[in-house]
Structure formats: structure tokens, C-alpha cells
mmCIF file of the N, C-alpha and C atoms, coordinates in Angstrom:
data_MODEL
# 
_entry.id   MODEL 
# 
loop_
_atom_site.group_PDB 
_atom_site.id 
_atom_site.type_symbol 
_atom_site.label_atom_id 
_atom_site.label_alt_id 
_atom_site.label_comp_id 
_atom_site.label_asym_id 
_atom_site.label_entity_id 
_atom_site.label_seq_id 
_atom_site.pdbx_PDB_ins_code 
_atom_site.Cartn_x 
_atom_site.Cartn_y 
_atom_site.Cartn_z 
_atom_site.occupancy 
_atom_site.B_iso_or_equiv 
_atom_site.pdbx_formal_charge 
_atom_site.auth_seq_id 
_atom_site.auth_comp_id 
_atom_site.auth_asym_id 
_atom_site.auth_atom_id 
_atom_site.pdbx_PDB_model_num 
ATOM 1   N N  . UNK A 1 1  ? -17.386 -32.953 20.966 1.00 0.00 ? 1  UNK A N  1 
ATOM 2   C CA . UNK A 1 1  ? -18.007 -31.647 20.850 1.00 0.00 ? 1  UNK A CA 1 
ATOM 3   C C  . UNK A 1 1  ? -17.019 -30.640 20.287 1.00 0.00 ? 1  UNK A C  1 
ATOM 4   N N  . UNK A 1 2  ? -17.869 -29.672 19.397 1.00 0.00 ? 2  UNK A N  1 
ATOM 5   C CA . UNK A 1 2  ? -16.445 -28.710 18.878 1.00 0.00 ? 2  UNK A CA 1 
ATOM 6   C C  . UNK A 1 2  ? -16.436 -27.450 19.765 1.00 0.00 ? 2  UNK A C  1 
ATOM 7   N N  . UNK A 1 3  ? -15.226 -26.790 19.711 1.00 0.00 ? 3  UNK A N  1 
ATOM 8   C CA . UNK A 1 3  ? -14.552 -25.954 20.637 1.00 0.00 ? 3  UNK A CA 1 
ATOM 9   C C  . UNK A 1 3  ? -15.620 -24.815 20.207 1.00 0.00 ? 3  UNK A C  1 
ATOM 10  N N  . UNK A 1 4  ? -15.973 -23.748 21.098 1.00 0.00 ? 4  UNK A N  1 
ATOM 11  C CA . UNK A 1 4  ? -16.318 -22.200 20.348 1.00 0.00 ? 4  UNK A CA 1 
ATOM 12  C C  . UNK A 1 4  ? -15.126 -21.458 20.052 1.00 0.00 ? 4  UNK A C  1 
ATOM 13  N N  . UNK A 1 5  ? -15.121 -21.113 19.150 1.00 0.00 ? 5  UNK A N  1 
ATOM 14  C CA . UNK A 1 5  ? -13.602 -20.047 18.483 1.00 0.00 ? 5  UNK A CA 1 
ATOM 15  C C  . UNK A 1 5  ? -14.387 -18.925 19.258 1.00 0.00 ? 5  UNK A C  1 
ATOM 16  N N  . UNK A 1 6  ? -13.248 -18.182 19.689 1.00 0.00 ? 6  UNK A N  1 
ATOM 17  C CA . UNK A 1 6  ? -13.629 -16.595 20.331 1.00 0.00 ? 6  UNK A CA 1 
ATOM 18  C C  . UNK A 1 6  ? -13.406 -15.705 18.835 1.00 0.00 ? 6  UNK A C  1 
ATOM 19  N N  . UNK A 1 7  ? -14.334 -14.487 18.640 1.00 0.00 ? 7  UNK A N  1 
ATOM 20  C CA . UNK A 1 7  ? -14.295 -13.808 17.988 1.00 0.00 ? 7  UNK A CA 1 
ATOM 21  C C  . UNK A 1 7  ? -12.794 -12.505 18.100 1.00 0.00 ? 7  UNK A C  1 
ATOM 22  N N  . UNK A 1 8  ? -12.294 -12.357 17.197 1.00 0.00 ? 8  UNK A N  1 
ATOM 23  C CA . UNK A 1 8  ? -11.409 -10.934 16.922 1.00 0.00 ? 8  UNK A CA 1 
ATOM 24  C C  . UNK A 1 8  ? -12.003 -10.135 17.143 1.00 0.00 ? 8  UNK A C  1 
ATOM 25  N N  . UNK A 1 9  ? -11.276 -9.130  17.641 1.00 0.00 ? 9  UNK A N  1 
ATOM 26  C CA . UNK A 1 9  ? -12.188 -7.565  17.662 1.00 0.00 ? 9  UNK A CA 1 
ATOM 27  C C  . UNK A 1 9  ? -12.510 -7.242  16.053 1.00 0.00 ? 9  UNK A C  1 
ATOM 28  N N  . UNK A 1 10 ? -11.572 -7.938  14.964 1.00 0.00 ? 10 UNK A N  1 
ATOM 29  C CA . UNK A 1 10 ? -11.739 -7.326  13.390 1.00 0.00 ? 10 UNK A CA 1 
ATOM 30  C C  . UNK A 1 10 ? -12.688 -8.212  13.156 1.00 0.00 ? 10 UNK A C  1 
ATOM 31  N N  . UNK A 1 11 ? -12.695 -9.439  13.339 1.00 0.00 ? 11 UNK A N  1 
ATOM 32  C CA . UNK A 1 11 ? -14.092 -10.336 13.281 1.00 0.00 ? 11 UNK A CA 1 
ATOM 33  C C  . UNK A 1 11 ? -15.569 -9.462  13.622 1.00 0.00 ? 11 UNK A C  1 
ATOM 34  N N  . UNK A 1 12 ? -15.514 -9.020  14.666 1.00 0.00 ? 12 UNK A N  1 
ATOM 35  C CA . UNK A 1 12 ? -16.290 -8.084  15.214 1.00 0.00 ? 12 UNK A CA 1 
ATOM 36  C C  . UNK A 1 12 ? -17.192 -7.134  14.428 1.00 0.00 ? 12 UNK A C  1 
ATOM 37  N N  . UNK A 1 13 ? -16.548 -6.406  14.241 1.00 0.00 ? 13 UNK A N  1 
ATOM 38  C CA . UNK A 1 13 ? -16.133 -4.956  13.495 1.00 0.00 ? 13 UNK A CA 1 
ATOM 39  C C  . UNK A 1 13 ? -16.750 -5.357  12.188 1.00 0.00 ? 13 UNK A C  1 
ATOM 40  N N  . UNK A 1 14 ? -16.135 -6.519  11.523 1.00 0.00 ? 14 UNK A N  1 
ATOM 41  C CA . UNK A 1 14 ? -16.271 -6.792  10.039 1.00 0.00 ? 14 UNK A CA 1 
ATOM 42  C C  . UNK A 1 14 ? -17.833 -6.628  9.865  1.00 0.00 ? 14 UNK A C  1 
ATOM 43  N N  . UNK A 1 15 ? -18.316 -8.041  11.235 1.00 0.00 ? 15 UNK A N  1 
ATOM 44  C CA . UNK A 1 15 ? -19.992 -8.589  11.493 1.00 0.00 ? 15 UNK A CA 1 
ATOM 45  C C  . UNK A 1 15 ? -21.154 -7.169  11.270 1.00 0.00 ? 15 UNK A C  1 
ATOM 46  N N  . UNK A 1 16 ? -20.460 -6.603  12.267 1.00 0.00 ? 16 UNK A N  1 
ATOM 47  C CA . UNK A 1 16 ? -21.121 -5.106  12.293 1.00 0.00 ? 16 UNK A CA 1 
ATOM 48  C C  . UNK A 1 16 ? -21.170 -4.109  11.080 1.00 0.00 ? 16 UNK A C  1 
ATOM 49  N N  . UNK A 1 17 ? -19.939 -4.083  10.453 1.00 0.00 ? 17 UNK A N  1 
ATOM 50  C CA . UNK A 1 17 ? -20.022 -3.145  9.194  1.00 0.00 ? 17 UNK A CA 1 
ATOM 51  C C  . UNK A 1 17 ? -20.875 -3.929  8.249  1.00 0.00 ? 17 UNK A C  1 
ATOM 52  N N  . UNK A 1 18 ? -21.070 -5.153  8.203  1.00 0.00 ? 18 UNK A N  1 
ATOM 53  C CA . UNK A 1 18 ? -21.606 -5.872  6.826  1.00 0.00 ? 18 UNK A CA 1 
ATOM 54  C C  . UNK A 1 18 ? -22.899 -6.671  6.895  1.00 0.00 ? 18 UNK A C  1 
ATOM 55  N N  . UNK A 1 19 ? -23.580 -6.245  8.801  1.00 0.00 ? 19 UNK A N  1 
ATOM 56  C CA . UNK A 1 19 ? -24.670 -6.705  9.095  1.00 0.00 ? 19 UNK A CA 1 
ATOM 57  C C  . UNK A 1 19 ? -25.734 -6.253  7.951  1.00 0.00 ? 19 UNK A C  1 
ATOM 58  N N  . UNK A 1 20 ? -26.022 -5.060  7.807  1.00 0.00 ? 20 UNK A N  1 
ATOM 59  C CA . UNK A 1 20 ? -26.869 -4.453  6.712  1.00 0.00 ? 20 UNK A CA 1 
ATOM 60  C C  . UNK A 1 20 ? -27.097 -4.605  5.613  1.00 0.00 ? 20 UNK A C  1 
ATOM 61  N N  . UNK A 1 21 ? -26.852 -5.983  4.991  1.00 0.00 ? 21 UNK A N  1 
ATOM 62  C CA . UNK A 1 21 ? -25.881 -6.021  3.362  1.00 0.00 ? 21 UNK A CA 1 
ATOM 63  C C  . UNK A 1 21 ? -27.096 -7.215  3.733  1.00 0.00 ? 21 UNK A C  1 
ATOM 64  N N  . UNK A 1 22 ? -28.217 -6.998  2.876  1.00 0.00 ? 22 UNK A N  1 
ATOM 65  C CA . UNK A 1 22 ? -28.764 -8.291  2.883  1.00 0.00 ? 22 UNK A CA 1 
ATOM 66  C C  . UNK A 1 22 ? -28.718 -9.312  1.781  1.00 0.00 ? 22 UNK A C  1 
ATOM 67  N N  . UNK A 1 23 ? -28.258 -8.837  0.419  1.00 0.00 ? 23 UNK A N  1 
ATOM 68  C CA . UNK A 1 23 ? -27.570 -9.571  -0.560 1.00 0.00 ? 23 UNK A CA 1 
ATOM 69  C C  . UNK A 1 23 ? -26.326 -10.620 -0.231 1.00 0.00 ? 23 UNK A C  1 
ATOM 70  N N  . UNK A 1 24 ? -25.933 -11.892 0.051  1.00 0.00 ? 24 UNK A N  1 
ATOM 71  C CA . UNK A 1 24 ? -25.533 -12.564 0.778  1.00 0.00 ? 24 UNK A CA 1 
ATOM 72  C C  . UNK A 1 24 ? -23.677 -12.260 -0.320 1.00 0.00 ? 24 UNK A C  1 
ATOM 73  N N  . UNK A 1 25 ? -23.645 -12.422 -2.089 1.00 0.00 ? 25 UNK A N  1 
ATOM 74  C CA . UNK A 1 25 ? -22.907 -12.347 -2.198 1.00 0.00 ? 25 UNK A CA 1 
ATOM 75  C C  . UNK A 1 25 ? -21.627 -10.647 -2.233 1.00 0.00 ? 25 UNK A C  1 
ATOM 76  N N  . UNK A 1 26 ? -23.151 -9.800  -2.412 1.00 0.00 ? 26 UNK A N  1 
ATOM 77  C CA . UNK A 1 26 ? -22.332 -8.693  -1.687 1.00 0.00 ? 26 UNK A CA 1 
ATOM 78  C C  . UNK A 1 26 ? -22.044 -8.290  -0.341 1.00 0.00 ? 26 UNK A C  1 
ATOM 79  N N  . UNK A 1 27 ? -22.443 -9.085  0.480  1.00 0.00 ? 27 UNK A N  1 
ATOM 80  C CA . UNK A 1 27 ? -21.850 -8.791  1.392  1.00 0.00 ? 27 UNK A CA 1 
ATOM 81  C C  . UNK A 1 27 ? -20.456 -9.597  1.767  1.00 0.00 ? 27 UNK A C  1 
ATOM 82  N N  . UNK A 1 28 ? -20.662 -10.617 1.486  1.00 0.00 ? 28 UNK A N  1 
ATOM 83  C CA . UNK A 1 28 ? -19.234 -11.329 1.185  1.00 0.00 ? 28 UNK A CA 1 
ATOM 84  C C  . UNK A 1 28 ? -18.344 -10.302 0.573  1.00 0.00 ? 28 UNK A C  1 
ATOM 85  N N  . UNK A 1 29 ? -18.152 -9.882  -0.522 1.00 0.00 ? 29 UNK A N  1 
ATOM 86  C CA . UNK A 1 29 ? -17.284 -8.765  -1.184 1.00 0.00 ? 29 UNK A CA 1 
ATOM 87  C C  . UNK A 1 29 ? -17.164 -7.639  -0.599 1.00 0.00 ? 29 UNK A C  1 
ATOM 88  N N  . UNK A 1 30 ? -18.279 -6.928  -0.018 1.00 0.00 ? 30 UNK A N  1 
ATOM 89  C CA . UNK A 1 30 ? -17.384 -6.027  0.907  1.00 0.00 ? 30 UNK A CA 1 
ATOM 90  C C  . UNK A 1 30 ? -16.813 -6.374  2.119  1.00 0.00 ? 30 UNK A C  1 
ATOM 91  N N  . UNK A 1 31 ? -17.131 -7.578  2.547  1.00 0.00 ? 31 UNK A N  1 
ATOM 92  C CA . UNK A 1 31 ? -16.347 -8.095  3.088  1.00 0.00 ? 31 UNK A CA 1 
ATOM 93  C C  . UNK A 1 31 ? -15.051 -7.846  3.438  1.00 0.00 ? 31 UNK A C  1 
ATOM 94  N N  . UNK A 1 32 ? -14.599 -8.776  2.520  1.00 0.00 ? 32 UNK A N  1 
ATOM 95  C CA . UNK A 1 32 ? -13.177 -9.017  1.646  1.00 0.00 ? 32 UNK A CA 1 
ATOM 96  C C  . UNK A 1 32 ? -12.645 -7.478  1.319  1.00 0.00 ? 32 UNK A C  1 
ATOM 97  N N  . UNK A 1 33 ? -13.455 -6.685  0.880  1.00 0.00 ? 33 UNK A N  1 
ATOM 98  C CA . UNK A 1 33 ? -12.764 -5.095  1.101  1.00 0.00 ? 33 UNK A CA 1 
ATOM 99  C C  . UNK A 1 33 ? -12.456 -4.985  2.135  1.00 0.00 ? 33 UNK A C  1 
ATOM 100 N N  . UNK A 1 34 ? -13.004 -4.707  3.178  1.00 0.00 ? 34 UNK A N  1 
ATOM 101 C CA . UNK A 1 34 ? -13.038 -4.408  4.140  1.00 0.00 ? 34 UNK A CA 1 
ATOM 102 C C  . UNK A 1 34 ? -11.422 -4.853  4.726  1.00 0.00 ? 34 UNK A C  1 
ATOM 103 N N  . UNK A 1 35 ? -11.978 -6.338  4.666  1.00 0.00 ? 35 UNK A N  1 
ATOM 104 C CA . UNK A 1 35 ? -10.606 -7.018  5.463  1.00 0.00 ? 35 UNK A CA 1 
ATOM 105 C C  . UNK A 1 35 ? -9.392  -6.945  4.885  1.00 0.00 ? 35 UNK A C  1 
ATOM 106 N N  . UNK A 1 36 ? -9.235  -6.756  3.614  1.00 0.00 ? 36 UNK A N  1 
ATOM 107 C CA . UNK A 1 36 ? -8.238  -5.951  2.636  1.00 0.00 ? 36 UNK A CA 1 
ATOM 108 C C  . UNK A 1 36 ? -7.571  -4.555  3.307  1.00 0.00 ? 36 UNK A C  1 
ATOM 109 N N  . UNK A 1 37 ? -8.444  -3.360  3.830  1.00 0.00 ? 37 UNK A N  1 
ATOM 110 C CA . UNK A 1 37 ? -8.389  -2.291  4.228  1.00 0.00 ? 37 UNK A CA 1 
ATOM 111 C C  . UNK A 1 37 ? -7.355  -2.306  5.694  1.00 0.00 ? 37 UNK A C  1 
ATOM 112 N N  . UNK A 1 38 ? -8.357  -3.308  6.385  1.00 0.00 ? 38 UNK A N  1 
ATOM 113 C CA . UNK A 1 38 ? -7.658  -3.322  7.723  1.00 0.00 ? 38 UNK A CA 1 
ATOM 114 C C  . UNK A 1 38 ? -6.148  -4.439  7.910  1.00 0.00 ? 38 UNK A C  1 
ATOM 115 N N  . UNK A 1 39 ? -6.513  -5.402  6.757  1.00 0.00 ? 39 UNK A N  1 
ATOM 116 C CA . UNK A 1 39 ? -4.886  -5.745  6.618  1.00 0.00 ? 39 UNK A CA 1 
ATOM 117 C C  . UNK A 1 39 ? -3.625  -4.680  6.147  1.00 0.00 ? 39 UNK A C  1 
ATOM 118 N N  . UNK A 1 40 ? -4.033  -3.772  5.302  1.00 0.00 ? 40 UNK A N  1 
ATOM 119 C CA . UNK A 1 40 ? -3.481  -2.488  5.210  1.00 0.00 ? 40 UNK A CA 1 
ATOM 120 C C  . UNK A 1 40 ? -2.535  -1.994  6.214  1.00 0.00 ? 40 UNK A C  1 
ATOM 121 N N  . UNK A 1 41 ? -4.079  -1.632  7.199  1.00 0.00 ? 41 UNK A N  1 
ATOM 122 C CA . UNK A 1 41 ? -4.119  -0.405  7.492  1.00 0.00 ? 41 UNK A CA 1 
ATOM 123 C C  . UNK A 1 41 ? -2.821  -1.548  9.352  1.00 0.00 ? 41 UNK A C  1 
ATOM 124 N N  . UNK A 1 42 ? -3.002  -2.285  9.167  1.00 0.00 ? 42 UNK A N  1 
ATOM 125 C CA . UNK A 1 42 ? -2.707  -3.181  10.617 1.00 0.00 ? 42 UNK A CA 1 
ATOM 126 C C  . UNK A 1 42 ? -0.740  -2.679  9.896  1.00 0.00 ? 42 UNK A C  1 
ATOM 127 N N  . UNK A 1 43 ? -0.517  -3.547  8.437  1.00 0.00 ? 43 UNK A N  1 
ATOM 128 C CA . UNK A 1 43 ? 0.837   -3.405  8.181  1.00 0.00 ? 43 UNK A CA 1 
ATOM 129 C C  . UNK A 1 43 ? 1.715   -1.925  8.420  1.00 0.00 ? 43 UNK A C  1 
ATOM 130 N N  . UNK A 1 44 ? 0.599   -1.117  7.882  1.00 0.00 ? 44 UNK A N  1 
ATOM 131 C CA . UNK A 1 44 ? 1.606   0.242   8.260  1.00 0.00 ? 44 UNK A CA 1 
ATOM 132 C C  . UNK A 1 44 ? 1.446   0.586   9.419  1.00 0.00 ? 44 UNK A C  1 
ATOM 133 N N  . UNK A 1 45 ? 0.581   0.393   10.172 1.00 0.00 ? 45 UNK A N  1 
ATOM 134 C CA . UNK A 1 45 ? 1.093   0.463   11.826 1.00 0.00 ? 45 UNK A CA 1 
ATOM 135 C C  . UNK A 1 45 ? 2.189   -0.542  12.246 1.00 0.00 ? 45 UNK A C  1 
ATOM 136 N N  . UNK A 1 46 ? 2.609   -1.456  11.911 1.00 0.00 ? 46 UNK A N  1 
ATOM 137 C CA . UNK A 1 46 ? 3.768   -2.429  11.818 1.00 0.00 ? 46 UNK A CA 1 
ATOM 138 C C  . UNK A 1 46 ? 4.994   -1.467  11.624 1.00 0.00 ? 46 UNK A C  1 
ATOM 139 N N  . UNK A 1 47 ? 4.836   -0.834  10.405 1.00 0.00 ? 47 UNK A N  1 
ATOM 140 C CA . UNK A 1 47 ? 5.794   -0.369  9.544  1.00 0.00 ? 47 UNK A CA 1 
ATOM 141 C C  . UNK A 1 47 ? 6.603   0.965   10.482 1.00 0.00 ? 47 UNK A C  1 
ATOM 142 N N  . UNK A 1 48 ? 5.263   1.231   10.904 1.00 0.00 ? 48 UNK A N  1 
ATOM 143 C CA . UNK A 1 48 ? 5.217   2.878   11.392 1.00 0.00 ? 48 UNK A CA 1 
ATOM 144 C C  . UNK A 1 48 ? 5.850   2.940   13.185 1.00 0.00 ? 48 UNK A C  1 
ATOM 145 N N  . UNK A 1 49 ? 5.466   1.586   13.573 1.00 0.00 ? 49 UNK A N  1 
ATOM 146 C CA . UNK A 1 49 ? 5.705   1.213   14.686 1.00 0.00 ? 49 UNK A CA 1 
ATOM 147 C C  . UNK A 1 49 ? 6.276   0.103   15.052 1.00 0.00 ? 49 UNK A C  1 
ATOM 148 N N  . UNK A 1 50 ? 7.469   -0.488  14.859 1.00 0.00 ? 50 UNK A N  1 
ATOM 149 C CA . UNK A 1 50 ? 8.146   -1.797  14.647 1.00 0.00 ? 50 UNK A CA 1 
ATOM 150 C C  . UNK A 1 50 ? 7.940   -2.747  16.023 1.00 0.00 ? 50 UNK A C  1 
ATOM 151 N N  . UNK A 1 51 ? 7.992   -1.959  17.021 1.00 0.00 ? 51 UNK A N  1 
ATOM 152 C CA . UNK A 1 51 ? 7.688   -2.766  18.278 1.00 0.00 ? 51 UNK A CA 1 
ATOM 153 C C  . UNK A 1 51 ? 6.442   -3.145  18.292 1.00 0.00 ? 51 UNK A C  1 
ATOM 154 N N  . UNK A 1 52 ? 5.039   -3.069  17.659 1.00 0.00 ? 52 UNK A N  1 
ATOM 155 C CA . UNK A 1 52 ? 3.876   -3.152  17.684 1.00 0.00 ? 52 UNK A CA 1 
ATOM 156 C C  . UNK A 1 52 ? 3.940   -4.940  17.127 1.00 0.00 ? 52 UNK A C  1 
ATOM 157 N N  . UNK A 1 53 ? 3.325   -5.744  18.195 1.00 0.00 ? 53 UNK A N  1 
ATOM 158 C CA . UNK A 1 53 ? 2.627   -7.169  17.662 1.00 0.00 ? 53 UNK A CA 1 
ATOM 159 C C  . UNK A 1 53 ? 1.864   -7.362  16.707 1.00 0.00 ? 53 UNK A C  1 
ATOM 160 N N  . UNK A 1 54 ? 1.544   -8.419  15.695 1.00 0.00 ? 54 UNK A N  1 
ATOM 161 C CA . UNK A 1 54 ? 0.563   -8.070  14.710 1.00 0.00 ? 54 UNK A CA 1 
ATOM 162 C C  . UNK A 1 54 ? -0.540  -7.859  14.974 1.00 0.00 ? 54 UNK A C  1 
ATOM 163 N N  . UNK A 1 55 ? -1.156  -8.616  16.956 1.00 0.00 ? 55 UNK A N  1 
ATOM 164 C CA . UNK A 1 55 ? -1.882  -8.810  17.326 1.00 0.00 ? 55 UNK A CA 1 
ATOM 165 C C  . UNK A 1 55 ? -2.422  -7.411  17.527 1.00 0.00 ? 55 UNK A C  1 
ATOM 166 N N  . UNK A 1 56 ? -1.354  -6.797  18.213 1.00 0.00 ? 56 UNK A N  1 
ATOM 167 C CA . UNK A 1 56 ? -1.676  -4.948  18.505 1.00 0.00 ? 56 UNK A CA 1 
ATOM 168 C C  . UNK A 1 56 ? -1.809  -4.252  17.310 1.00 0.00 ? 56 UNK A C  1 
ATOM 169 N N  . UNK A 1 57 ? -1.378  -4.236  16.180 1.00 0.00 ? 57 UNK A N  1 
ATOM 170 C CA . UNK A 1 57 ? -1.471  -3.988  15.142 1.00 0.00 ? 57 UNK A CA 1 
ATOM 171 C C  . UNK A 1 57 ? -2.940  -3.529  14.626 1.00 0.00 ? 57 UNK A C  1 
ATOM 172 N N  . UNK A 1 58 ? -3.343  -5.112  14.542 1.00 0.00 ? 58 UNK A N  1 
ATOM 173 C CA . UNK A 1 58 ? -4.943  -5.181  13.940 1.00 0.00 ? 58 UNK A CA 1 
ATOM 174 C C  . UNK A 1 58 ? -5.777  -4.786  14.839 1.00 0.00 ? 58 UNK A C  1 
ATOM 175 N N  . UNK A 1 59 ? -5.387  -4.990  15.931 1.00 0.00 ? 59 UNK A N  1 
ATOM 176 C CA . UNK A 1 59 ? -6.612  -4.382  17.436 1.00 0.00 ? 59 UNK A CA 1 
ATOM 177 C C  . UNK A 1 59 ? -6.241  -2.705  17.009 1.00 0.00 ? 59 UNK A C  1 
ATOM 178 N N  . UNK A 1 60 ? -5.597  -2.147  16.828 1.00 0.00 ? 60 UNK A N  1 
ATOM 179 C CA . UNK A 1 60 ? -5.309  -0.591  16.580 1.00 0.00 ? 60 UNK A CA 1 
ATOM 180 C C  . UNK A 1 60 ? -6.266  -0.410  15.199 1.00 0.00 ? 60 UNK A C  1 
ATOM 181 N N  . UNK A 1 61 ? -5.856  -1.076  14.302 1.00 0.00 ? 61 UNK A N  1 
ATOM 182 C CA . UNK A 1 61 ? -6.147  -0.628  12.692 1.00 0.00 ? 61 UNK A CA 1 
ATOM 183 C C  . UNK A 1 61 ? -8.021  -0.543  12.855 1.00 0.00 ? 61 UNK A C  1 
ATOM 184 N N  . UNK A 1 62 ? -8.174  -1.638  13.786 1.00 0.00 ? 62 UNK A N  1 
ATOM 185 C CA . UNK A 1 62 ? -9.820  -1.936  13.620 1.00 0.00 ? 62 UNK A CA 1 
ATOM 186 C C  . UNK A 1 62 ? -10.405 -0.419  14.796 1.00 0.00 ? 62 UNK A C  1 
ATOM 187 N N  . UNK A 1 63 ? -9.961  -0.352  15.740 1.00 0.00 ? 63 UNK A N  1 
ATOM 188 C CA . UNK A 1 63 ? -9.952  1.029   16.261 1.00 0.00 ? 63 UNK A CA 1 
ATOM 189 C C  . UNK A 1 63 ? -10.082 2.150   15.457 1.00 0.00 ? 63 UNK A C  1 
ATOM 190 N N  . UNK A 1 64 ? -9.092  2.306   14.169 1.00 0.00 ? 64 UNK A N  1 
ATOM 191 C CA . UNK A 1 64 ? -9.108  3.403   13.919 1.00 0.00 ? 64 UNK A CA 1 
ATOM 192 C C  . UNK A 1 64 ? -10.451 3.581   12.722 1.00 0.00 ? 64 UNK A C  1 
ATOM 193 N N  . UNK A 1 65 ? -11.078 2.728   12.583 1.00 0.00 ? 65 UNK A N  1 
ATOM 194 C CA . UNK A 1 65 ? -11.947 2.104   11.750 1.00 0.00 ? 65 UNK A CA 1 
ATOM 195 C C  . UNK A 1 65 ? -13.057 2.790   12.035 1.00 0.00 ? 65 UNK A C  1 
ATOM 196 N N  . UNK A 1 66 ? -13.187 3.243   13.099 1.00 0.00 ? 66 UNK A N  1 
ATOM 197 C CA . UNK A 1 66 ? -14.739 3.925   13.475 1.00 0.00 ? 66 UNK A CA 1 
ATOM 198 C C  . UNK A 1 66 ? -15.385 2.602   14.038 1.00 0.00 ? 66 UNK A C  1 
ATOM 199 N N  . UNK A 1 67 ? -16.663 3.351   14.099 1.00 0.00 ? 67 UNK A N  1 
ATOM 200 C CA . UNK A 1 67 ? -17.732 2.762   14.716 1.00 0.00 ? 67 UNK A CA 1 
ATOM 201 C C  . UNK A 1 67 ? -18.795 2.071   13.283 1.00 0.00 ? 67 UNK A C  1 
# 
């Protein structure tokens, strides 16, 4: 039997921002923006905050993301 993977909070987040996208290959592409953005946005909290995990990082970046 295969394992269930637990979802990321950016996994999350992504599902939710790109639920509405009923075009299957645009939603893939904003996608990929998206997750572009919050890889960003995760590094300069890295940058900005050196003690920060990558794990804390991306849990912050997707926070600052809105709703």
C-alpha cells in the first residue's frame, strides 16, 4: 500500500490560489508562478534572517502570501 504524503502549508496555499483556474494548462503555469514567488520570497527571509530553517522560511513566505 502507498504511504499518504502530508501536504505543505505552500502545497496548501498553492491548491487554494489555483483552485479557480479551470483551464488545466493554465493553471499549471500559474502555478509554477506562484511557486517561483514563494521560493523568492522563502530565500530572502533566509537572507534577511540567517537563523531561520528553510522549513520556517517557506511556512513564513506562504503566511505572508495572504489568504
Amino acid at each position: 500500500m502507498g504511504e499518504k504524503q502530508e501536504r505543505t502549508p505552500a502545497e496548501g496555499w498553492l491548491d487554494k490560489a489555483t483552485a479557480g483556474i479551470r483551464f488545466k494548462p493554465d493553471r499549471k503555469a500559474v502555478r509554477a508562478e506562484l511557486e517561483e514567488h514563494l521560493e523568492d520570497k522563502a530565500l530572502d527571509f533566509q537572507r534577511i534572517f540567517p537563523d531561520l530553517t528553510e522549513a520556517e522560511a517557506r511556512e513564513r513566505a506562504v503566511s505572508e502570501m495572504g489568504d
